[in-house]
N, CA and C of each residue as an Amber inpcrd file, in Angstrom:
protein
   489
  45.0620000  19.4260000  53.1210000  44.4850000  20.5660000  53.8160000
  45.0070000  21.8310000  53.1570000  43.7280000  22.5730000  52.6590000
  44.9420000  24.1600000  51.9650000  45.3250000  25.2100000  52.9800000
  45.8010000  26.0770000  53.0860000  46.0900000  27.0080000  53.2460000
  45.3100000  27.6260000  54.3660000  43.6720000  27.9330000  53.6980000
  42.8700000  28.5230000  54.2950000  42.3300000  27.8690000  55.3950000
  42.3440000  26.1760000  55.1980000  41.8520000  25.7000000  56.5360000
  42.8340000  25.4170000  57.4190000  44.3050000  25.5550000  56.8890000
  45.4080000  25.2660000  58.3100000  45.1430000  26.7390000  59.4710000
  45.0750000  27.7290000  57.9540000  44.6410000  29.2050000  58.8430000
  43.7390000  28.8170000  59.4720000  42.5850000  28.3400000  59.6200000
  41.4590000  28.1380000  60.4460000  41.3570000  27.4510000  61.5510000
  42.2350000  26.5250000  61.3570000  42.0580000  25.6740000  62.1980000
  43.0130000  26.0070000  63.4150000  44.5130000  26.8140000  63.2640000
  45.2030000  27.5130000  63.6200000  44.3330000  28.4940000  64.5160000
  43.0680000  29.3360000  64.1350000  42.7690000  30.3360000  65.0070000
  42.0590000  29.5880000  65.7050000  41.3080000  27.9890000  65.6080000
  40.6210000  27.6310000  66.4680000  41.5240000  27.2110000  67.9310000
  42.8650000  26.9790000  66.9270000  43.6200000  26.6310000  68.6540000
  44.1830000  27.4850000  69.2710000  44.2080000  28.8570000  68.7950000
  43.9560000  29.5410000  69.3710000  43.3220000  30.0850000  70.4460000
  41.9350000  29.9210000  70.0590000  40.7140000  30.2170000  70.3680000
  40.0990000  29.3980000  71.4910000  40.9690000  28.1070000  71.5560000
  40.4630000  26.9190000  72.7010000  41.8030000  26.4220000  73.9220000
  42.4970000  27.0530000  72.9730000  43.8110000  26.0850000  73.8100000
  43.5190000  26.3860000  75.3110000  43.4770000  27.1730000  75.9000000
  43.4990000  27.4210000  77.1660000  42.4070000  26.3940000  77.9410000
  41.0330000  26.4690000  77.0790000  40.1350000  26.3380000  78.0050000
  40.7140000  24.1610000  77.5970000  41.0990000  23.5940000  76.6810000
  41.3090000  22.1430000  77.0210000  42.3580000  21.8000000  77.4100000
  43.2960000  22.9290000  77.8150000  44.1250000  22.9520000  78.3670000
  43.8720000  22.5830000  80.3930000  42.9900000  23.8010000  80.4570000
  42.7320000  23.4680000  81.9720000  41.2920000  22.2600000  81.7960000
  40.8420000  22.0830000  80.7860000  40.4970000  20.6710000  81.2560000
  41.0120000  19.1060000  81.3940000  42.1290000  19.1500000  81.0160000
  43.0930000  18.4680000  81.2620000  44.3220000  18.5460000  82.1730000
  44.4260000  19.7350000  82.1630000  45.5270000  19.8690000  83.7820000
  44.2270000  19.8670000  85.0540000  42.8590000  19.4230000  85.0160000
  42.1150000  19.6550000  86.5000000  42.2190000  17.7740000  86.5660000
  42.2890000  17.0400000  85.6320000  42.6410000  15.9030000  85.6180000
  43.8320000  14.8440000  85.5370000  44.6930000  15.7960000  85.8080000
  46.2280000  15.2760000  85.1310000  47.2970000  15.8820000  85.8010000
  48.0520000  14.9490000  87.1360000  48.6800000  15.7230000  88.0470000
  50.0330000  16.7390000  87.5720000  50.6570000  15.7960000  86.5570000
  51.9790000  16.5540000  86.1070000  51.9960000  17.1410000  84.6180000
  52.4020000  18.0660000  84.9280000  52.5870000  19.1730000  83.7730000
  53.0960000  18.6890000  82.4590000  53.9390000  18.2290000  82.6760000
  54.4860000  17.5620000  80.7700000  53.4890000  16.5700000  80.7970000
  53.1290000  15.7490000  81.9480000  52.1050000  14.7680000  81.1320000
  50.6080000  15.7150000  80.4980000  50.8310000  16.9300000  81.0300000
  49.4140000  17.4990000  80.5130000  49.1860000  18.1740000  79.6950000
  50.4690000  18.1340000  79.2740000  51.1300000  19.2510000  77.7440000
  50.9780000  18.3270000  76.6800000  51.4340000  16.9720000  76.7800000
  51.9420000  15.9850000  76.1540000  49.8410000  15.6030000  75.9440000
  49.2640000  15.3440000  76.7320000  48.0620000  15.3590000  76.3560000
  47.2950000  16.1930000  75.5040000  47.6100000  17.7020000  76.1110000
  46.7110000  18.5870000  75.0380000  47.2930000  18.5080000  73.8170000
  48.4790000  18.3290000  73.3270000  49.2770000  17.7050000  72.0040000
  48.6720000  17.0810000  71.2960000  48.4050000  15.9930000  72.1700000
  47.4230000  14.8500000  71.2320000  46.0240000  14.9150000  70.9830000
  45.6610000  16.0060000  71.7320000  44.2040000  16.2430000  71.7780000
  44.2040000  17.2600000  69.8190000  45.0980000  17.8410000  70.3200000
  44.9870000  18.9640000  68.8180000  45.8520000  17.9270000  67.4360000
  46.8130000  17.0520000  67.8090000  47.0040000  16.3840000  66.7920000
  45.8980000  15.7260000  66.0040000  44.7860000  14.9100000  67.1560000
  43.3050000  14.6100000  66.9430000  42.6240000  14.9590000  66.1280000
  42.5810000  16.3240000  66.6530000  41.3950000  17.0880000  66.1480000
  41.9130000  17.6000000  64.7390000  43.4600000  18.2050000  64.8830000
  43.4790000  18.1770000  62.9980000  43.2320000  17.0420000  62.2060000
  43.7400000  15.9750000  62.4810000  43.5200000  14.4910000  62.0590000
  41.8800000  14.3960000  61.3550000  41.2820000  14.6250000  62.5400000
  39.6880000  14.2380000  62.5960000  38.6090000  15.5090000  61.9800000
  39.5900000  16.6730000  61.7000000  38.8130000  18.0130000  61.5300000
  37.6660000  18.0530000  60.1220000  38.2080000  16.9060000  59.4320000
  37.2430000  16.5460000  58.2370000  35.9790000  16.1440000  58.5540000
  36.0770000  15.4040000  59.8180000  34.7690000  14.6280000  60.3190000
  34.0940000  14.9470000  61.2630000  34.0960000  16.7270000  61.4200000
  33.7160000  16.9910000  62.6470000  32.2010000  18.3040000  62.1660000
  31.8080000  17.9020000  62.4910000  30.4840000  18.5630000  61.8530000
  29.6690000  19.7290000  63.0400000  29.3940000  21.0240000  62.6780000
  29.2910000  21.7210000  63.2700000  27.8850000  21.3840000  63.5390000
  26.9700000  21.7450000  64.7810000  25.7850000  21.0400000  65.2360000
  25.0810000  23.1200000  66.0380000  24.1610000  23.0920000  65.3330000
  23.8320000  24.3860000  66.0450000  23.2260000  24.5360000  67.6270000
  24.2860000  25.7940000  68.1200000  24.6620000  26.0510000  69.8420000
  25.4750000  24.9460000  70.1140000  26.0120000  24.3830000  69.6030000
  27.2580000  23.3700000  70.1690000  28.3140000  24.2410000  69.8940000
  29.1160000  24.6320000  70.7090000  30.3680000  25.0010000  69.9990000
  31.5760000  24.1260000  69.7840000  32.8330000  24.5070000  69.1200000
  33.9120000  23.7980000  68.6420000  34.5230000  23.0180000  69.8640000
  34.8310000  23.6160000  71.0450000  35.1420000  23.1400000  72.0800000
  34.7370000  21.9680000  72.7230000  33.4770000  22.1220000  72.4760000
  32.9540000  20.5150000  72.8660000  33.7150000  19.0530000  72.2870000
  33.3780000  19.4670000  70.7990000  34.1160000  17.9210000  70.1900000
  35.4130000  17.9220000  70.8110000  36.5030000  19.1430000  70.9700000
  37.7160000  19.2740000  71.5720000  38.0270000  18.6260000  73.0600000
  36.8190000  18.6950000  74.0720000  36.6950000  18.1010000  75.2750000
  36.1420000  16.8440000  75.1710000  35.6730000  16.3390000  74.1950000
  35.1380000  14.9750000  73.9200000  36.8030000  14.3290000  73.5130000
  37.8000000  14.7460000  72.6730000  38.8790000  14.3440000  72.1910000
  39.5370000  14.3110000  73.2310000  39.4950000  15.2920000  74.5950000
  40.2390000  15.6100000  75.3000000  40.2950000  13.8820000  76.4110000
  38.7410000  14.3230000  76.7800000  38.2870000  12.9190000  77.6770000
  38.6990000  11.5150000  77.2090000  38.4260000  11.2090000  75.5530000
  39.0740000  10.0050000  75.1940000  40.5610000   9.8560000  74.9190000
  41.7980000  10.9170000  75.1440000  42.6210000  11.0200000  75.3190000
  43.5610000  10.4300000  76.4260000  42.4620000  11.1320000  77.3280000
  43.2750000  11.0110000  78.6230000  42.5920000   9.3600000  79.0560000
  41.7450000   8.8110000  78.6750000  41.1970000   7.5970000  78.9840000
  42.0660000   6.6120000  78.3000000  42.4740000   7.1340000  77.0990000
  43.4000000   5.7040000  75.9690000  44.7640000   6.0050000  77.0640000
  45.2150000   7.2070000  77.3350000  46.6940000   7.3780000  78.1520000
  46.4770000   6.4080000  79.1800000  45.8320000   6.8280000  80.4090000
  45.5610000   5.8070000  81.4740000  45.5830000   4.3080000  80.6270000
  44.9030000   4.0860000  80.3280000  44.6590000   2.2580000  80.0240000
  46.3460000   1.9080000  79.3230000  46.7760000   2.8940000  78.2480000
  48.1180000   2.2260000  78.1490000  48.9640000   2.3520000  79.3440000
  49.0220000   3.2750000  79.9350000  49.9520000   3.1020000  81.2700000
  49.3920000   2.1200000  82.5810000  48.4070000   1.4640000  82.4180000
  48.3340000  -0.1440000  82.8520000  47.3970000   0.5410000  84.4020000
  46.8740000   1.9800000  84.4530000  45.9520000   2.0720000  85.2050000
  44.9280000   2.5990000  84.7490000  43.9550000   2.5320000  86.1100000
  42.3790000   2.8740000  85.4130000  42.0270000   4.0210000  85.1950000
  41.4090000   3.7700000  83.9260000  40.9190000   5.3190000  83.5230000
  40.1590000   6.0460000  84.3930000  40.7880000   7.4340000  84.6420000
  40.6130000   8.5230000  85.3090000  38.5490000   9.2170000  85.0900000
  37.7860000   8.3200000  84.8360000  36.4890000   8.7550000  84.8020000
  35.8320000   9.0440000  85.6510000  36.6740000   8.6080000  87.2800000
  35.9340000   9.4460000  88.0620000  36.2320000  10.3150000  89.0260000
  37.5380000  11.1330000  88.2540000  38.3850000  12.6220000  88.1920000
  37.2530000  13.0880000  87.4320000  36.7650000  13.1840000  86.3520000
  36.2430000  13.9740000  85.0060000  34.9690000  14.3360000  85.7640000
  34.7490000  15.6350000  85.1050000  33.3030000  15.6560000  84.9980000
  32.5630000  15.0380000  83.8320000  32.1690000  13.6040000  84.1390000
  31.5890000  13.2640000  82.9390000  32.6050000  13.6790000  81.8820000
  33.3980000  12.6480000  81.4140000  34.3650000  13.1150000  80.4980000
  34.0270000  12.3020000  79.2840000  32.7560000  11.4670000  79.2830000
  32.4610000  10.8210000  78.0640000  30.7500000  11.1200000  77.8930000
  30.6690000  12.7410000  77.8720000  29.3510000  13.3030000  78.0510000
  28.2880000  12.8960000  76.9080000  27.4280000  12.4520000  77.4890000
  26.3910000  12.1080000  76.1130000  26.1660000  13.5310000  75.5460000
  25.1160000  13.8270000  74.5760000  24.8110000  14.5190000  73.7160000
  23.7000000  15.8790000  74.2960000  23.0630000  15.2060000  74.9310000
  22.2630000  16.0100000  75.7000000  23.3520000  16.9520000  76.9560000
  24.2600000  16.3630000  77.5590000  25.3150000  16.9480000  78.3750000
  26.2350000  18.2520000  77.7090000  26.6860000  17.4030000  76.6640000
  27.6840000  18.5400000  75.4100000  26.7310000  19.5120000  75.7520000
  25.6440000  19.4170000  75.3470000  24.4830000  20.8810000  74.9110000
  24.0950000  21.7630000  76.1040000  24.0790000  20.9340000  76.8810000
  24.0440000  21.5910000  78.2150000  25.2430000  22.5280000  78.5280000
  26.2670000  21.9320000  78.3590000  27.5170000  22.4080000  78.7020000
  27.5120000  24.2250000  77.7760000  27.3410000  23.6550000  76.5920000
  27.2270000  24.2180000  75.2710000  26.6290000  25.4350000  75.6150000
  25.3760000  25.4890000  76.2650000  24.4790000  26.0940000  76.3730000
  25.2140000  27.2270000  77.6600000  25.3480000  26.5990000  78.4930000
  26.5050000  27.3650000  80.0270000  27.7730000  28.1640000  78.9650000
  28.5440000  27.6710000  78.2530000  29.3510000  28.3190000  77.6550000
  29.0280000  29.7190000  77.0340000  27.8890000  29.6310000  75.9550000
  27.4080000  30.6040000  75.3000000  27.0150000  31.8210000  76.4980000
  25.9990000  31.2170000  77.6770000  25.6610000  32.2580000  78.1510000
  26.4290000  33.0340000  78.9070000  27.7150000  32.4460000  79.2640000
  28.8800000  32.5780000  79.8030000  29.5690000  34.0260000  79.3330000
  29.6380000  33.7810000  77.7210000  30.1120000  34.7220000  76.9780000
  29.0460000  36.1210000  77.0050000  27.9920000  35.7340000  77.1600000
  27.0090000  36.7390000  77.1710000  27.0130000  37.7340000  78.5820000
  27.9300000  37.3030000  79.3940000  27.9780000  38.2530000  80.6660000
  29.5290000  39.2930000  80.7600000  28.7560000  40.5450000  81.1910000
  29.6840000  41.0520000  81.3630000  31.2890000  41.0960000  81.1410000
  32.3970000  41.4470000  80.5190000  33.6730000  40.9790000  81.0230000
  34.3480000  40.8820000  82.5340000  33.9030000  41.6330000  83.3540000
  34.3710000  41.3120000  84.8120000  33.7460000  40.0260000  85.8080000
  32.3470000  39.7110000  85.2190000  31.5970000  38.6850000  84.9340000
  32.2310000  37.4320000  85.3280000  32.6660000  37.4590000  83.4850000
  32.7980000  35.9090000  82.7000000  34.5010000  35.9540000  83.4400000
  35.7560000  36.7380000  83.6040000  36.7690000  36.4070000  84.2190000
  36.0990000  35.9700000  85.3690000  35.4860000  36.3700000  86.4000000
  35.4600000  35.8590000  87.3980000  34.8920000  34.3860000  87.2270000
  33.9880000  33.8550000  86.7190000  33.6510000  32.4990000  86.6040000
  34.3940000  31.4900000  86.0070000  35.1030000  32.5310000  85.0660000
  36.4900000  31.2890000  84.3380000  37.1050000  30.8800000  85.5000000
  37.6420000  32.0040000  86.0220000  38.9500000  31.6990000  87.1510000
  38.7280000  30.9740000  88.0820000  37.2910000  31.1920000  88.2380000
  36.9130000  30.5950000  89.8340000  36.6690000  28.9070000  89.6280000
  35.9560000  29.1950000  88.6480000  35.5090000  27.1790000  87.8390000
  36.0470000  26.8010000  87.2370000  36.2300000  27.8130000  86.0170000
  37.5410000  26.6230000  84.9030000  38.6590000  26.4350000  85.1150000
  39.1360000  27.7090000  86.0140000  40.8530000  27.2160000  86.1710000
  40.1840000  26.5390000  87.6710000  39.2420000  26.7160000  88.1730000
  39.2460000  26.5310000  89.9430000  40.5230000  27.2560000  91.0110000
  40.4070000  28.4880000  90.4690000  41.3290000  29.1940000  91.5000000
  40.3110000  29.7850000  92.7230000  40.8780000  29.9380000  93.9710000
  40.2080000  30.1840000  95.2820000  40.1950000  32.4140000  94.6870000
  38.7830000  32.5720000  95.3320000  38.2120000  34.2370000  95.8980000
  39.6800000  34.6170000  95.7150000  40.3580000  34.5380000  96.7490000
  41.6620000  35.4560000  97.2880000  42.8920000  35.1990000  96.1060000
  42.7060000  34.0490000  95.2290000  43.6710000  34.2700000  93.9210000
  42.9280000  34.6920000  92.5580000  41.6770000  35.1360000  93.0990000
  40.9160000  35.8870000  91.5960000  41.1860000  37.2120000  92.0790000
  40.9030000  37.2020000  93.2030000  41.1370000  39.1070000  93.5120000
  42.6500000  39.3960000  93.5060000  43.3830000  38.6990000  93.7820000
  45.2320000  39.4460000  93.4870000  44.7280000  39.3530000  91.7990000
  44.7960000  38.2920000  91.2950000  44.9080000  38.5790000  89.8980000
  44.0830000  39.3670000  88.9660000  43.0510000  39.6400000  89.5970000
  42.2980000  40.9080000  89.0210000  42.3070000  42.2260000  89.5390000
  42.9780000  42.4030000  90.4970000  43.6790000  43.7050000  90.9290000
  41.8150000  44.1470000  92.1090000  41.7700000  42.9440000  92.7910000
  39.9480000  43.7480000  93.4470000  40.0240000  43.0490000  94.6980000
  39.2110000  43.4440000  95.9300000  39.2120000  42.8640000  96.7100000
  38.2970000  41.6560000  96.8380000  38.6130000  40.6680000  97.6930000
  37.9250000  39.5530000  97.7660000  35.9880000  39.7310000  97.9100000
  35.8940000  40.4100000  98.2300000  34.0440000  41.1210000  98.9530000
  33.8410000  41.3940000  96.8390000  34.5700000  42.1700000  96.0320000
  34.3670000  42.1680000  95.0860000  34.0900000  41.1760000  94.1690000
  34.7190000  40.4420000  94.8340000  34.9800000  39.1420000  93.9530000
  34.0040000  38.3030000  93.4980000  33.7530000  38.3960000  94.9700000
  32.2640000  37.7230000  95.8310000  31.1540000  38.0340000  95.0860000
  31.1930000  39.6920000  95.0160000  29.9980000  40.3690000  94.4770000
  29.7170000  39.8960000  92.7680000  30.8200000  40.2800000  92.3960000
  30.7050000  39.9090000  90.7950000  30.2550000  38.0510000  90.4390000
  30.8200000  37.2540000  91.3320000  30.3150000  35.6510000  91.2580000
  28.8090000  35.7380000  91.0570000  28.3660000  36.3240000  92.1790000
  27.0450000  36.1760000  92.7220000  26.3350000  36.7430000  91.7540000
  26.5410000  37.9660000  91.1650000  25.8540000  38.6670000  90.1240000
  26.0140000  37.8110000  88.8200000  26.7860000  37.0760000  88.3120000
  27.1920000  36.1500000  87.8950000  26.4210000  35.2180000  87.4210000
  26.2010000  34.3580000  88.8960000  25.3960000  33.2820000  88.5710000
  23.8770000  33.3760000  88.8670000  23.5750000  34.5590000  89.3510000
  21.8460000  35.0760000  89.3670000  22.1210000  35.5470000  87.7020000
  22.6270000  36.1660000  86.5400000  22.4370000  36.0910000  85.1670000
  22.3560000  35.1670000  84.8500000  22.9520000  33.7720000  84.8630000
  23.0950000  32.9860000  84.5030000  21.5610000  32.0860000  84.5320000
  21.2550000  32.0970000  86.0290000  20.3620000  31.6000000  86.1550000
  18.9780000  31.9570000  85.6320000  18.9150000  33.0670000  86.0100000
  17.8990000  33.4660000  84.8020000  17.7880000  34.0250000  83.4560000
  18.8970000  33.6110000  83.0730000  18.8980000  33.2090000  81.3610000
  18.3090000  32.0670000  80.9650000  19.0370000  31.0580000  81.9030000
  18.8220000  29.7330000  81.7790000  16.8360000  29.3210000  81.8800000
  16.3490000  30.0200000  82.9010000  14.8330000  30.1380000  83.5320000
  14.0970000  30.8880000  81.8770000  14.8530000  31.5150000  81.3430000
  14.2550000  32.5560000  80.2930000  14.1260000  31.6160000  79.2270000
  15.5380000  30.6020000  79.0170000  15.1740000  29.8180000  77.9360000
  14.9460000  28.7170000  77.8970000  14.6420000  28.3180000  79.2670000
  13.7480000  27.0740000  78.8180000  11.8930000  27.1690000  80.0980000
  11.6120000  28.3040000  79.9370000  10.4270000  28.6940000  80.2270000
  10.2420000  28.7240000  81.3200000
């Protein structure tokens, strides 16, 4: 690997750690075991980064939550219980799902910044109204307001692009 792709690959974990981070701590009760997972998820993915082929509107994250899901599925089965598949949302998403997902992500980014925090916090981390508004310095009725505005963009983005 030279130089330029450790740099790269470096800003991608950057760029993701958080979000397969909380997809693995919404499935994974204890903390070092969920550290110790996202570890192996990025050991993976450098491992595998040769064979990972960029697919247009898919983003990088996906293959990362695909690594993530078969991660935490090989952990369970060696520790002699059953894999956690129906904790996951669909954690072994077919192809049509990724894109879907794919597709929610992008438009995600396309909203507002007071927006897209509020929908991270509220869904991806799953924090409750009253711990998005302390941590965004707003009241809960705000909170409310920005969700809602939120997911009426969302929705009719979604209505816009597929007719």
């Amino acid at each position: 690997m030279t130089v330029d792709e450790r740099a790269r690959f470096a800003e991608l974990y950057e760029q993701n750690f958080e979000r397969v981070y909380a997809f693995v701590a919404r499935r994974v009760r204890d903390r070092a075991e969920a550290e110790d997972a996202v570890s192996d998820v990025f050991y993976k993915a450098l491992k595998g980064i040769g064979g990972y082929e960029a697919r247009d509107g898919v983003p990088f994250v996906a293959w990362l939550y695909r690594i993530a899901a078969n991660v935490l599925h090989d952990r369970a089965r060696a520790a002699g219980r059953e894999a956690p598949l129906d904790d996951c949302d669909e954690p072994l998403a077919s192809d049509a799902d990724v894109e879907r997902r794919a597709l929610l992500f992008r438009l995600v980014d396309t909203l507002p910044p007071a927006q897209r925090d509020v929908l991270v916090k509220r869904f991806a981390e799953q924090r409750s109204i009253a711990e998005v508004a302390r941590q965004l310095g707003r009241s809960e009725g705000a909170v409310k307001q920005l969700q809602l505005r939120a997911i009426e963009a969302l929705r009719a983005q979604v209505r816009g692009s597929h007719g």
